[in-house]
Residue, then its C-alpha position, 0 to 999 in steps of 0.5 A: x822854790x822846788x826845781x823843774x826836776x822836782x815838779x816835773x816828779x812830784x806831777x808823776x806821782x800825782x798822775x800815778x796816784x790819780x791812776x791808782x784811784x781809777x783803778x780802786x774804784x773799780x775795785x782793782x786789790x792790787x791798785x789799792x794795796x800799792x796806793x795804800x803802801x804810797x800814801x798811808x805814812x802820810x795818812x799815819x802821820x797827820x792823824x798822829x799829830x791830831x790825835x796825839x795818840x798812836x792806837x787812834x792815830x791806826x784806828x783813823x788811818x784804817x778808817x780813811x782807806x776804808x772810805x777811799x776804797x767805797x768811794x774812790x770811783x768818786x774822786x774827781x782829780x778836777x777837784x783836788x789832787x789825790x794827795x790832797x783829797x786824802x788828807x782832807x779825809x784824813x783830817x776829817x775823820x782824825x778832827x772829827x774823833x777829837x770832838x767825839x772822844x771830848x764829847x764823851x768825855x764830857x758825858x762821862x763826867x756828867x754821869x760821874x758827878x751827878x751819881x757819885x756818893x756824896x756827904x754834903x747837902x743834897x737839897x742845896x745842891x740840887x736848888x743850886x742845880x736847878x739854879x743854874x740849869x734855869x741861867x742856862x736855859x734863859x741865857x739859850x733863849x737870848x741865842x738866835x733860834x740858829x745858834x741854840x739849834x747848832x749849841x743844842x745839836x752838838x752838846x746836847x745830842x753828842x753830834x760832832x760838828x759835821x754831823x750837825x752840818x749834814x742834820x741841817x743842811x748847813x756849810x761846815x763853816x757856818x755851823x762853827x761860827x755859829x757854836x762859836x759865836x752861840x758859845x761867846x753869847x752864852x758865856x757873856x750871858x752866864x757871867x752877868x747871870x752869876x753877877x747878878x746872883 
């Protein structure tokens, strides 16, 4: 249990960062460079245990105080307090490179393997392709319209998940249960497909 002392600090350095933010949003330097030197080890860190990866751990961290410079004059310390709308940003933005970076790597395989050189038969590969394209395609129609929009979205399109919540217009949360449960439905579907085949 922290002490009164400990709260007592802790409530300073909340006001003197809420402070510090007022001031970035009027675009005062000084105020974002000692916000910036209070607060970025932190920022650091969390994108590093996300990502895994110091290089995109500096990329993400540069990233977040870009946006708390743009939009500092927005934070509402009602809502949040400065350390804790900071991290939100940075989780956002580090969980948000995660997906981005799987999705392309996904793209990348895809390409890879359907125009690497081969020396098998190509006639039945491409029969089994299309095979399998034709399962996936009926296990999409077993979806709701809802999930296969939010499945189609975020796989098809690249789109990272708070990407396809701001297309549609559709809470964060709602969208992964719907991937989520879509995924689920999906591979049931294909596991009784390739059962049945």
């Amino acid at each position: 249990m922290p002490s009164g002392l400990d709260r007592q600090r802790s409530q300073l350095a909340s006001r003197r960062l809420s402070t510090l933010l007022a001031a970035t949003g009027t675009r005062d330097r000084a105020a974002f460079t000692e916000f910036y030197r209070l607060t970025s080890s932190r920022v650091f860190g969390l994108a590093v245990r996300i990502l895994r990866s110091h290089a995109a751990a500096e990329e993400v961290t540069q990233e977040v105080y870009l946006q708390v410079w743009s939009s500092a004059d927005r934070y509402d310390p009602a809502l949040a307090s400065p350390v804790g709308w900071l991290m939100m940003l940075a989780h956002r933005r580090a969980v948000d490179r995660v997906r981005a970076e799987a999705a392309a790597a996904v793209r990348d395989l895809t390409y890879a393997y359907s125009h690497a050189g081969r020396d098998h038969d190509v006639v039945a590969e491409s029969v089994t392709q299309r095979m399998e394209e034709q399962a996936v395609l009926g296990c999409l129609d077993a979806l709701t319209a809802t999930q296969r929009e939010a499945i189609s979205l975020a796989y098809y399109t690249g789109r990272t998940y708070r990407e396809v919540a701001d297309h549609l217009s559709v809470p964060l949360p709602t969208i992964k249960t719907r991937i989520r449960d879509g995924l689920k439905r999906l591979e049931k579907c294909l596991s009784v497909e390739g059962a049945d085949g």
